[in-house]
VEXSEDO-930226 format. One record per residue (C-alpha): residue number from 1; residue in three letters; x, y, z. Coordinates in steps of 0.1 Angstrom, whole numbers. Layout:
! residues N
SITE   i  aa     x     y     z
SITE NUM ALA     X     Y     Z
...
***
This chain:
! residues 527
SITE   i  aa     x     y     z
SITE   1 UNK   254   -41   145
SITE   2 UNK   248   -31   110
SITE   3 UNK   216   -12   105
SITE   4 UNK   189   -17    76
SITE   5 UNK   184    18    61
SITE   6 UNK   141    24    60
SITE   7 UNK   137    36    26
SITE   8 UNK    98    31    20
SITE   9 UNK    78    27    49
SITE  10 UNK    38    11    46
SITE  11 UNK    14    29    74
SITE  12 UNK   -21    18    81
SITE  13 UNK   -33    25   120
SITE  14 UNK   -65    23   136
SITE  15 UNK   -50    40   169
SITE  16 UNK   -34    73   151
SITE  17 UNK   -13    83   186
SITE  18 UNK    18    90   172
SITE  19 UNK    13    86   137
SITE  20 UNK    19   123   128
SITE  21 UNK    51   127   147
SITE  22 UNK    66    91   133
SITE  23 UNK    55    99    98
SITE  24 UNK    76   134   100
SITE  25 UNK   106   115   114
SITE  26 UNK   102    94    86
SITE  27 UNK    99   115    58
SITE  28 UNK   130   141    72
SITE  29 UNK   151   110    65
SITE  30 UNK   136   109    27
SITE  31 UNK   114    75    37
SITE  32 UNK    84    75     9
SITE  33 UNK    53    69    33
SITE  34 UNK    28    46    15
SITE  35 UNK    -6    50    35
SITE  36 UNK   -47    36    32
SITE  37 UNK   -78    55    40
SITE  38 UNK   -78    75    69
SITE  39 UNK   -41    69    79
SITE  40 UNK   -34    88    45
SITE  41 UNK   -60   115    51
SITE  42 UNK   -37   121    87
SITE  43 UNK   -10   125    74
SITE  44 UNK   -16   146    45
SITE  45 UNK   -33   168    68
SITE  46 UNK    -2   171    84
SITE  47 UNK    15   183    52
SITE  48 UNK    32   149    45
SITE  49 UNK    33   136    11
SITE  50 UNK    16   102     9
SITE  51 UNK    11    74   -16
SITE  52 UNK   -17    52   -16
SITE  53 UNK   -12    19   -20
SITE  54 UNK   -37    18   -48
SITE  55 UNK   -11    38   -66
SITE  56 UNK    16    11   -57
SITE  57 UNK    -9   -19   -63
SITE  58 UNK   -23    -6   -94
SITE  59 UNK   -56   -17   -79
SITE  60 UNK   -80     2   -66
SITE  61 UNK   -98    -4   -28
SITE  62 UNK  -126   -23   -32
SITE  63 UNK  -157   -37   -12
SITE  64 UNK  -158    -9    12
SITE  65 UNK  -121   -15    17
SITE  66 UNK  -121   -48    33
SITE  67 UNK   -98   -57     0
SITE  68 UNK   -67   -29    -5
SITE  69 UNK   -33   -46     8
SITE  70 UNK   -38   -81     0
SITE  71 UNK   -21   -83   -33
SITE  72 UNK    13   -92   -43
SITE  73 UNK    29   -58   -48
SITE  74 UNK    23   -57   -11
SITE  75 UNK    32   -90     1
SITE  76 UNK    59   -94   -24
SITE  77 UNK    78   -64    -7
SITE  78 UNK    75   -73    29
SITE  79 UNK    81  -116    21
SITE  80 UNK   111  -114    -1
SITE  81 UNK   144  -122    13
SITE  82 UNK   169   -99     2
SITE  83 UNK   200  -114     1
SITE  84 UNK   185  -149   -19
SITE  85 UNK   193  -143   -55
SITE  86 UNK   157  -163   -71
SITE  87 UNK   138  -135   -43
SITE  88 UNK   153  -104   -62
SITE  89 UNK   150  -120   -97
SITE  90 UNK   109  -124   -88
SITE  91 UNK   111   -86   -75
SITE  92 UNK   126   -74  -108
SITE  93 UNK   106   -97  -127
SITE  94 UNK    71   -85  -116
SITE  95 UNK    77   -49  -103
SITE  96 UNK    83   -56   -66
SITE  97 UNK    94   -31   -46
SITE  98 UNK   106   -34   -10
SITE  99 UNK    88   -24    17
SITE 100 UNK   111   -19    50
SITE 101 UNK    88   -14    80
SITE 102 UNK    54   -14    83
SITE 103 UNK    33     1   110
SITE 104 UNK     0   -11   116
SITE 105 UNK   -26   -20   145
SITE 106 UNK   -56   -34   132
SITE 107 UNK   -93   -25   139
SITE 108 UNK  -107   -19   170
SITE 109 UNK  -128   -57   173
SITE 110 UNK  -123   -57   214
SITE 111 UNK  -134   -20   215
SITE 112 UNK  -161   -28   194
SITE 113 UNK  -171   -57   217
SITE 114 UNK  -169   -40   250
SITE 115 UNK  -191   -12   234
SITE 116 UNK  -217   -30   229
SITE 117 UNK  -219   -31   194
SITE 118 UNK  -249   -50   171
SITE 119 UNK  -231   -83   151
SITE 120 UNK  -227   -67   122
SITE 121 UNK  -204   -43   133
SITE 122 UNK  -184   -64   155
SITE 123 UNK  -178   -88   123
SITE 124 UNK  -168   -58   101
SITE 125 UNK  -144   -47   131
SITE 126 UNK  -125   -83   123
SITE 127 UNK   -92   -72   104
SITE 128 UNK   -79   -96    76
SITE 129 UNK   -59   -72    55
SITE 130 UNK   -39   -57    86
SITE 131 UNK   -27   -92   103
SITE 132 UNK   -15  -106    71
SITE 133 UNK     8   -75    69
SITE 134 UNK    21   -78   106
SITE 135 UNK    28  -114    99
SITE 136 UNK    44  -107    66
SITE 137 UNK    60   -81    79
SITE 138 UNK    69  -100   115
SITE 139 UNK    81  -130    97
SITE 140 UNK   105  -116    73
SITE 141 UNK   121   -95   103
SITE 142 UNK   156  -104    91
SITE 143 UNK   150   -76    69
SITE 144 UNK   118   -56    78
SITE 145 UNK   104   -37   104
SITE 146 UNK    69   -38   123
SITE 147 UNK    58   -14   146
SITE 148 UNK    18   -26   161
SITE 149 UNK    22    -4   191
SITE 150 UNK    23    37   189
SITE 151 UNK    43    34   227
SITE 152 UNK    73    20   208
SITE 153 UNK    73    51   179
SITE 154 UNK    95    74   199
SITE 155 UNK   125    43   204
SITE 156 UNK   117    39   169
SITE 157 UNK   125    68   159
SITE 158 UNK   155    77   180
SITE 159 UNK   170    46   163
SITE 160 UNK   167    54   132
SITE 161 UNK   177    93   136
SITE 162 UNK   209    77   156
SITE 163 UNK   219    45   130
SITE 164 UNK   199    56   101
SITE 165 UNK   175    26   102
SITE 166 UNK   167    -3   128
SITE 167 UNK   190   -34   140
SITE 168 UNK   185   -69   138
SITE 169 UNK   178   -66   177
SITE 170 UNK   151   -36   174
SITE 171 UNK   133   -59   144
SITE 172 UNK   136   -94   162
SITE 173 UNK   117   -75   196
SITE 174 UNK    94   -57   175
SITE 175 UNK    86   -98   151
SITE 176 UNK    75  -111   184
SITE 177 UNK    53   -84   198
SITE 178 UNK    37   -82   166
SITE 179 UNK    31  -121   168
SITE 180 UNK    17  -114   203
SITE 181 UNK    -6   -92   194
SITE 182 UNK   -20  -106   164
SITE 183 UNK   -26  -138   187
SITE 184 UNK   -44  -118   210
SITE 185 UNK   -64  -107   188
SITE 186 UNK   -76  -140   169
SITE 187 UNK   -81  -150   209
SITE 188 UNK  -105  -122   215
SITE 189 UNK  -122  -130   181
SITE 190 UNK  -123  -165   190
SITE 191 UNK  -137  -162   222
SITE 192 UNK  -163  -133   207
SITE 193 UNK  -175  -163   184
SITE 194 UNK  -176  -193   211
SITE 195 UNK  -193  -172   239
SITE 196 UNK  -213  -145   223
SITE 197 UNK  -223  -159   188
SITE 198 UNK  -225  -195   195
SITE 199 UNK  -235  -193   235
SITE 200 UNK  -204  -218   247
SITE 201 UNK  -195  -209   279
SITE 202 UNK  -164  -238   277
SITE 203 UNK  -158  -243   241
SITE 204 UNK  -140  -274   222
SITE 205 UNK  -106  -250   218
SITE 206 UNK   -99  -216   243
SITE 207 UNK   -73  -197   237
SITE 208 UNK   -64  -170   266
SITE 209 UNK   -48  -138   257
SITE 210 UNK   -36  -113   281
SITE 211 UNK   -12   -83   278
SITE 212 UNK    12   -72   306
SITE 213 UNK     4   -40   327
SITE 214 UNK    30   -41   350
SITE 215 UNK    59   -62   368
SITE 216 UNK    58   -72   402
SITE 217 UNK    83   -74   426
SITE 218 UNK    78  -112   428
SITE 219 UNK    52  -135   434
SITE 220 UNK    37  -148   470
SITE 221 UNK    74  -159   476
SITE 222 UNK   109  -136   472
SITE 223 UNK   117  -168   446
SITE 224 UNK    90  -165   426
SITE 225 UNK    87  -145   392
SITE 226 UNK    49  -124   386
SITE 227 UNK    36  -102   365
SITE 228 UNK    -3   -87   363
SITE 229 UNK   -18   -89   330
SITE 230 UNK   -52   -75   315
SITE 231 UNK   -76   -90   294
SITE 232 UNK   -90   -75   261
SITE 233 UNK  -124   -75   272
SITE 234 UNK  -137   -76   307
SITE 235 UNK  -154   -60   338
SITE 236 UNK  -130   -38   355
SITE 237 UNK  -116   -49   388
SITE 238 UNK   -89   -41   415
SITE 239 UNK   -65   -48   382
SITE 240 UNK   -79   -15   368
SITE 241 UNK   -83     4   406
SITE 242 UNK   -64    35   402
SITE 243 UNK   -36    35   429
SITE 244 UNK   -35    74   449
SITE 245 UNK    -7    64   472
SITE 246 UNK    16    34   485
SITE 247 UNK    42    18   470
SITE 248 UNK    38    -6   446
SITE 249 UNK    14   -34   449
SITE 250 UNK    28   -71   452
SITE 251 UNK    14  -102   442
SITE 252 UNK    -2  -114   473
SITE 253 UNK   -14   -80   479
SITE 254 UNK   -35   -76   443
SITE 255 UNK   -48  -115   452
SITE 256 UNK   -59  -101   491
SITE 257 UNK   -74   -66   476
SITE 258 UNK   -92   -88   452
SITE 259 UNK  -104  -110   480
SITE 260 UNK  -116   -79   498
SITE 261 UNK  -135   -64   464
SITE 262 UNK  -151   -92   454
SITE 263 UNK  -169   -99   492
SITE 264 UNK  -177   -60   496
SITE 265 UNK  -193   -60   463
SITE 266 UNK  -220   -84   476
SITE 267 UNK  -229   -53   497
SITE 268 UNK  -227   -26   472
SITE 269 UNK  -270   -26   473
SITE 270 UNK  -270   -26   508
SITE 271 UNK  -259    -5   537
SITE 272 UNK  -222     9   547
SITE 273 UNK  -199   -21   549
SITE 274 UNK  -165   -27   555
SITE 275 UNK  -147   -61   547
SITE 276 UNK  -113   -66   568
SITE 277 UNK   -96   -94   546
SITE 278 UNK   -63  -116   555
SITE 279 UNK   -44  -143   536
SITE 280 UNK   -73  -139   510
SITE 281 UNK   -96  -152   541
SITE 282 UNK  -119  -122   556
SITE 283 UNK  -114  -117   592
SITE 284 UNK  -146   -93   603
SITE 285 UNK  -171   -79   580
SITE 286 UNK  -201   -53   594
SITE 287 UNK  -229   -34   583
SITE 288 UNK  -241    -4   600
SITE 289 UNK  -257    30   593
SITE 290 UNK  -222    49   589
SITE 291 UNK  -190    36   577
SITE 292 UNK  -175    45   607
SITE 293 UNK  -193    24   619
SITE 294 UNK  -195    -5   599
SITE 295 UNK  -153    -2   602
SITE 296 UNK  -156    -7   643
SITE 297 UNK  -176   -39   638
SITE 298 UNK  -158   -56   614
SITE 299 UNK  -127   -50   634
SITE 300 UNK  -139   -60   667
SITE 301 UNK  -146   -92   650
SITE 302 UNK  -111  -103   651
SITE 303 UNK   -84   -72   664
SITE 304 UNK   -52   -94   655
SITE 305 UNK   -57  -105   622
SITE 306 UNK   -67   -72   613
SITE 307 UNK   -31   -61   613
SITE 308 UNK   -14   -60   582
SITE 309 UNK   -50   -63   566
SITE 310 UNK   -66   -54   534
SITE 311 UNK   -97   -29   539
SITE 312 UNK  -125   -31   514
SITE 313 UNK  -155    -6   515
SITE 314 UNK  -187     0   494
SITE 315 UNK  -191    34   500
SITE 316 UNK  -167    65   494
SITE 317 UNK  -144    69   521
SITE 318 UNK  -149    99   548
SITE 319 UNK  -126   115   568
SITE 320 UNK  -137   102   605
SITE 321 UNK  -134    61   584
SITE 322 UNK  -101    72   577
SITE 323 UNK   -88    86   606
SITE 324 UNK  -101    51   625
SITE 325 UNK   -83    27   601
SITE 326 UNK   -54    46   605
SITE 327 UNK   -50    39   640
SITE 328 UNK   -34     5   634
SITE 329 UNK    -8    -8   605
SITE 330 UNK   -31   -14   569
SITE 331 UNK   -14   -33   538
SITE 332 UNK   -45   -17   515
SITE 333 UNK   -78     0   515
SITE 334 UNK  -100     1   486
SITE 335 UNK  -131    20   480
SITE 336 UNK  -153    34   453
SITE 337 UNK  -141    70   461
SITE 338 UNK  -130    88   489
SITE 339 UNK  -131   126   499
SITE 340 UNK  -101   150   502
SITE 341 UNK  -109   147   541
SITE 342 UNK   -97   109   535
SITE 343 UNK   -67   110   513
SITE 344 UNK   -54   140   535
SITE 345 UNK   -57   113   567
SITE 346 UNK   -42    85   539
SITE 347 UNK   -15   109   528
SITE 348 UNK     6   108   562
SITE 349 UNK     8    70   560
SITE 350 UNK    37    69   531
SITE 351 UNK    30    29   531
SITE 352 UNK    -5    28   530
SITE 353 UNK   -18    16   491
SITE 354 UNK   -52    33   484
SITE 355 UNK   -68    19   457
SITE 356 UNK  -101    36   441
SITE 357 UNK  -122    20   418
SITE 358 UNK  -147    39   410
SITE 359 UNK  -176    17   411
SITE 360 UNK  -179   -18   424
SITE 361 UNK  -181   -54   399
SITE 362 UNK  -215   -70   396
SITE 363 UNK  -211  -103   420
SITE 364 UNK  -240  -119   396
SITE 365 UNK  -214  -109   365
SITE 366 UNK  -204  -143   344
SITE 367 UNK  -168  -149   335
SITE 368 UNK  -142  -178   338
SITE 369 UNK  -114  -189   362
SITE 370 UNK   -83  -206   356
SITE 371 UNK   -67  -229   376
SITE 372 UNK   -33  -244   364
SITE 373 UNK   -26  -280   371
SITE 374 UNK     4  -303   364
SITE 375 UNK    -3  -307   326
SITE 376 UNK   -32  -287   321
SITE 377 UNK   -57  -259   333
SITE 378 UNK   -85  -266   353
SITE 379 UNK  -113  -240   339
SITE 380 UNK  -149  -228   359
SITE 381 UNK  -175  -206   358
SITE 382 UNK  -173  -176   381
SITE 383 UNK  -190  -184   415
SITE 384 UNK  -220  -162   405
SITE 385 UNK  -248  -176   431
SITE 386 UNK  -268  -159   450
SITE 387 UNK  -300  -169   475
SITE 388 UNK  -326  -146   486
SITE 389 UNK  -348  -155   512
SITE 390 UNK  -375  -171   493
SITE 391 UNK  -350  -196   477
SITE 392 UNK  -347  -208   513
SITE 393 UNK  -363  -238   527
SITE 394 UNK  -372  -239   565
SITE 395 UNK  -363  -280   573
SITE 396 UNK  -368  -272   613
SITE 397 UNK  -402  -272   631
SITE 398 UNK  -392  -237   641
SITE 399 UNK  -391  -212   621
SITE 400 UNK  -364  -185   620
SITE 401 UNK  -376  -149   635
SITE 402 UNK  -366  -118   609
SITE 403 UNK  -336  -110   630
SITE 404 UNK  -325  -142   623
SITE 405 UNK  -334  -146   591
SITE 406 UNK  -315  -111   582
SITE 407 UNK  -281  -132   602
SITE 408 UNK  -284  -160   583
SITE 409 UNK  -281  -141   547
SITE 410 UNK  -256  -120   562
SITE 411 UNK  -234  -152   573
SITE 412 UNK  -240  -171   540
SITE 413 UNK  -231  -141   520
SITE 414 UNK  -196  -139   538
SITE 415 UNK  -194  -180   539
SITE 416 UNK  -191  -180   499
SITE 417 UNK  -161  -156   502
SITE 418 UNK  -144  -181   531
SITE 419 UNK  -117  -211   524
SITE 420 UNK  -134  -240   530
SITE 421 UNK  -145  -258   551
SITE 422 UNK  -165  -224   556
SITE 423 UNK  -181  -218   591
SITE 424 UNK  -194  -176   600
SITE 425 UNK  -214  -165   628
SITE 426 UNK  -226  -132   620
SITE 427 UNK  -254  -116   649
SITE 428 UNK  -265   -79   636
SITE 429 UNK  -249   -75   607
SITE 430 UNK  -211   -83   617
SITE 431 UNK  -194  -115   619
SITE 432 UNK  -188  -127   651
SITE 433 UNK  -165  -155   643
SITE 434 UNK  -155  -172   609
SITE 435 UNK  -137  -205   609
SITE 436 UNK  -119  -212   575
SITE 437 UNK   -97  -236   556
SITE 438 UNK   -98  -264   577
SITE 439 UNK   -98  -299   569
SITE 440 UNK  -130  -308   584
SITE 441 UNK  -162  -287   594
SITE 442 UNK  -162  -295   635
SITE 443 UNK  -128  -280   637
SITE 444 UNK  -140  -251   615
SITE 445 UNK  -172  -245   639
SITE 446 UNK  -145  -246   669
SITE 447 UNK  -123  -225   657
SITE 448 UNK  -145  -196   647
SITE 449 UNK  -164  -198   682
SITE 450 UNK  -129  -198   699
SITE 451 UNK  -120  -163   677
SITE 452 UNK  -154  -150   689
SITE 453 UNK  -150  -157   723
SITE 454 UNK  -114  -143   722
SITE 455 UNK  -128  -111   702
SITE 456 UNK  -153  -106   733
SITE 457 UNK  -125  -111   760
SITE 458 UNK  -105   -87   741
SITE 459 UNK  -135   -60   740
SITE 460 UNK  -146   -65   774
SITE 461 UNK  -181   -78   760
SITE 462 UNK  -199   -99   795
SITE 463 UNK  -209  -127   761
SITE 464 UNK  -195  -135   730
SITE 465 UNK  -212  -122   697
SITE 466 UNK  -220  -161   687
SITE 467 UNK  -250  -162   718
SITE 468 UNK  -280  -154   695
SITE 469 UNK  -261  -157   666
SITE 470 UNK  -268  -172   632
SITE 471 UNK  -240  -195   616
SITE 472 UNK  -237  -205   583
SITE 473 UNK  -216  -232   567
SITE 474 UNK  -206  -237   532
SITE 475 UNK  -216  -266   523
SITE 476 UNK  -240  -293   545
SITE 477 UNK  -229  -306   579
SITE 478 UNK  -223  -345   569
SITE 479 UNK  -228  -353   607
SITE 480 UNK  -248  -335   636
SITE 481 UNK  -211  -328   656
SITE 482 UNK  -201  -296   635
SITE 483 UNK  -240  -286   642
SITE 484 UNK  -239  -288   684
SITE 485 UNK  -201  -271   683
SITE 486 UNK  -224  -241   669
SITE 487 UNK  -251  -249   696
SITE 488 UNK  -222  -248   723
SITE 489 UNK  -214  -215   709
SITE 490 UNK  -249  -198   713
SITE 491 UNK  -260  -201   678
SITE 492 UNK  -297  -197   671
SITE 493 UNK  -304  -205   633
SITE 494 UNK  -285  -220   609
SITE 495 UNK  -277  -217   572
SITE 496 UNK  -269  -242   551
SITE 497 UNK  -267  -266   516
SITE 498 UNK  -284  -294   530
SITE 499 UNK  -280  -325   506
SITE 500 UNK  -265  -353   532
SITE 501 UNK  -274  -386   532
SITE 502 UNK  -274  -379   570
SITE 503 UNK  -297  -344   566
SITE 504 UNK  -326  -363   590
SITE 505 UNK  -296  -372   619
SITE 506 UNK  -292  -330   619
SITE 507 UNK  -325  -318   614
SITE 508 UNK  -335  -341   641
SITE 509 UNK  -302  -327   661
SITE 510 UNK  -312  -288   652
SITE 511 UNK  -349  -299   665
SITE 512 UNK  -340  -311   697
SITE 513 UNK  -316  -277   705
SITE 514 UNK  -345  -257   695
SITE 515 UNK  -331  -244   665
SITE 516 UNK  -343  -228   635
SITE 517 UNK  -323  -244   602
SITE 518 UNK  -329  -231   565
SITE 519 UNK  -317  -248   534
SITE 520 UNK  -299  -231   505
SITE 521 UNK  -303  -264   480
SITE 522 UNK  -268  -244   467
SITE 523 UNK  -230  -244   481
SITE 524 UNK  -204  -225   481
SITE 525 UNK  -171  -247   481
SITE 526 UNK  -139  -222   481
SITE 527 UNK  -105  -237   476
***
């Protein structure tokens, strides 16, 4: 494939990675460089000679340079079709010269954003001159090239130090991530304007644009294509965890670490905790005095489930932690740090992912979540509620003691992070049992006193956790049977919504088994 020669080249970066080394590639091939402000300054540092685009325009920057490249010297060049007859009789009419690859990436609005910066200078960080080149440029790539990204300089480069300028394929890859990225970042400017400036937290249009960190293998199934892709602007996550060890993480394995994060971060004010997640569901959570611990608890909760497991902790990992979740197969473990006593233990299982994430997300943060559907996309607010005990409402004639009181926020804090229909009974800060995903409540309450009763079995335990325990359910009991298959289990207090037009049938039900019940007057419905 025939390549265009690059004979005058139009540089004007924000991100200057790069810029030195492309603009010497360029100018050993004899390419005039025509540069703005402090992309010019670079590279004449550099020893390159430069030509401002005043100097091609005939008209100087203006208006703190918010206008220097919109003119039709510049357009003119990058928009004319070279091999249409009227295009060149315009260029030779009025002075046009080509322009045959532009490199820009425009200002830094997301930066700006995530900086925290005062309106005014997130409005000035809003390029106009800079996307109307990349389009220009982008749309007229039968002819011109656009470079937007300094990680494709050194391919660029190579191609035009092996062909002498770029091919139709190099230009048509470069037209559409150019496109990309100047629709990413009218979506980040949009959403700036809807959420921040204007307060809508679901406005009339959305636009969502993401960017591609990495492939996956495939998706929860060996048939299925996926792909993890970061926002412009947002808290960071287990998407930004930095990976020590392990192979490479796959698509149910980001969804189950994220799981794990999100329900350990509820904890990151409070004691050691460990959070043992499976199939996005978490099988024993504990808090305890150590980590060590904390690790025991959650795994006595439910030994089998466990395997395979993603581990999520809110403290740096020790050695002894290590050494103890090591003793049984781990998918991932991910923690806000962890010593060189820990990744020496880690380091010997080849397998074992360990992801670090410095600190640990706000729970209360805001945010969206997406939900594809059959012909559209189901959009929400981020779960962010929380109760504390004075949001609660005692409905029972007893009241709950402290212990149980402590149980009760400890199981509704794991119930929000359950499929529902959501049932946890938690006694001393570890789950005892947790029922999840089922399609009524009763069979949830079964099911998790059946896991607790196996879990004691397993230990040896004379009782199962659930005797004295608190339960908590994630949204109300609609009749008093999902209630007394928690009193069959030993549970004490209860923790829930209320809200059901049959609330009286199981206050009266909690009343007569002598229990203490608390309202949230809040639900946490997980599907």
């Amino acid at each position: 494939m025939t390549a265009i020669p690059i004979r005058r080249a139009l540089l004007s970066v924000s991100d200057k990675s790069g810029l030195v080394e492309l603009g010497r590639a360029l100018a050993a091939r004899g390419v005039e460089l025509v540069s703005t402000g402090g992309t010019a300054k670079a590279l004449r540092d550099a020893g390159l000679d430069v030509r401002d685009v005043s100097e091609l325009t005939g008209f100087p920057e203006m208006m703190d340079g918010r206008v220097k490249t919109l003119h039709p010297l510049v357009h003119g060049g990058l928009l004319a079709v070279r091999d249409d007859a009227a295009h060149v009789a315009a260029m030779e009419a009025h002075g046009i010269g080509a322009i045959d690859l532009v490199v820009v990436n425009l200002y830094p609005f997301a930066q700006t954003v995530a900086k925290g910066a005062a309106r005014d200078e997130v409005i000035e960080n809003i390029d106009i001159g800079g996307p109307s080149m990349v389009r220009s440029a982008a749309k007229n790539h039968a002819f011109v090239a656009i470079a937007t990204d300094p990680a494709d300089y050194p391919e660029l480069i190579a191609q035009i130090e092996a062909d002498g300028g770029t091919t139709l394929d190099m230009r048509r890859k470069l037209a559409a991530k150019a496109f990309a990225a100047t629709a990413a970042y009218d979506a980040a400017i949009g959403a700036w304007f809807a959420e921040v400036d204007q307060g809508e937290t679901l406005p009339a249009s959305m636009t969502v644009a993401l960017t591609k960190a990495a492939e996956l293998r495939y998706g929860e199934n060996p048939h299925q294509q996926a792909a993890l892709y970061l926002p412009a602007i947002g808290a960071a996550g287990i998407a930004q965890a930095e990976q020590v060890q392990g192979k490479a993480l796959s698509y149910n394995n980001y969804n189950d670490a994220d799981a794990a994060l999100e329900l350990v971060a509820e904890f990151r004010d409070g004691p050691p905790t460990v959070v043992i997640v499976k199939h996005a569901n978490p099988c024993g959570v504990a808090s305890a005095d150590t980590l060590i611990e904390a690790y025991r608890a959650a795994f006595a909760c439910d030994t089998v489930s466990a395997f395979g497991g993603i581990i999520a902790v809110n403290r740096p990992l020790d050695g002894p932690t290590a050494e103890a979740i090591s003793g049984i197969f781990t998918e991932v473990v991910v923690a806000p740090g962890a010593d060189d006593a820990a990744r020496a233990v880690f380091a010997g299982k080849k397998n074992l992912r360990l992801l670090l994430t410095g600190t640990l997300p706000d729970p209360a943060r805001g945010g969206l979540m997406l939900k594809s559907i059959a012909g559209g996309m189901l959009v929400q607010s981020r779960d962010a509620g929380h109760v504390a005990a004075a949001d609660l409402t005692v409905v029972t004639k007893r009241q709950p003691t402290a212990e149980e009181m402590a149980d009760c926020l400890f199981a509704w804090t794991v119930a929000k992070h359950v499929k529902s229909n959501a049932i946890v009974y938690a006694r001393g800060g570890q789950t005892a049992g947790i029922g999840a995903g089922q399609m009524n409540r009763l069979e949830s309450a079964r099911i998790a006193a059946w896991k607790a009763k196996d879990a004691a079995d397993k230990a040896g335990w004379a009782t199962p956790l659930t005797i004295g325990s608190a339960v908590a359910s994630d949204a109300f009991f609609p009749f008093a049977d999902g209630l007394m298959a928690a009193v069959e289990a030993g549970a004490t207090a209860v923790i829930q919504p209320g809200g059901s037009i049959r609330d009286a049938d199981v206050i009266a039900a909690a009343d007569e088994a002598g229990l203490a019940m608390l309202f949230t007057g809040m639900r946490h419905f997980r599907h």
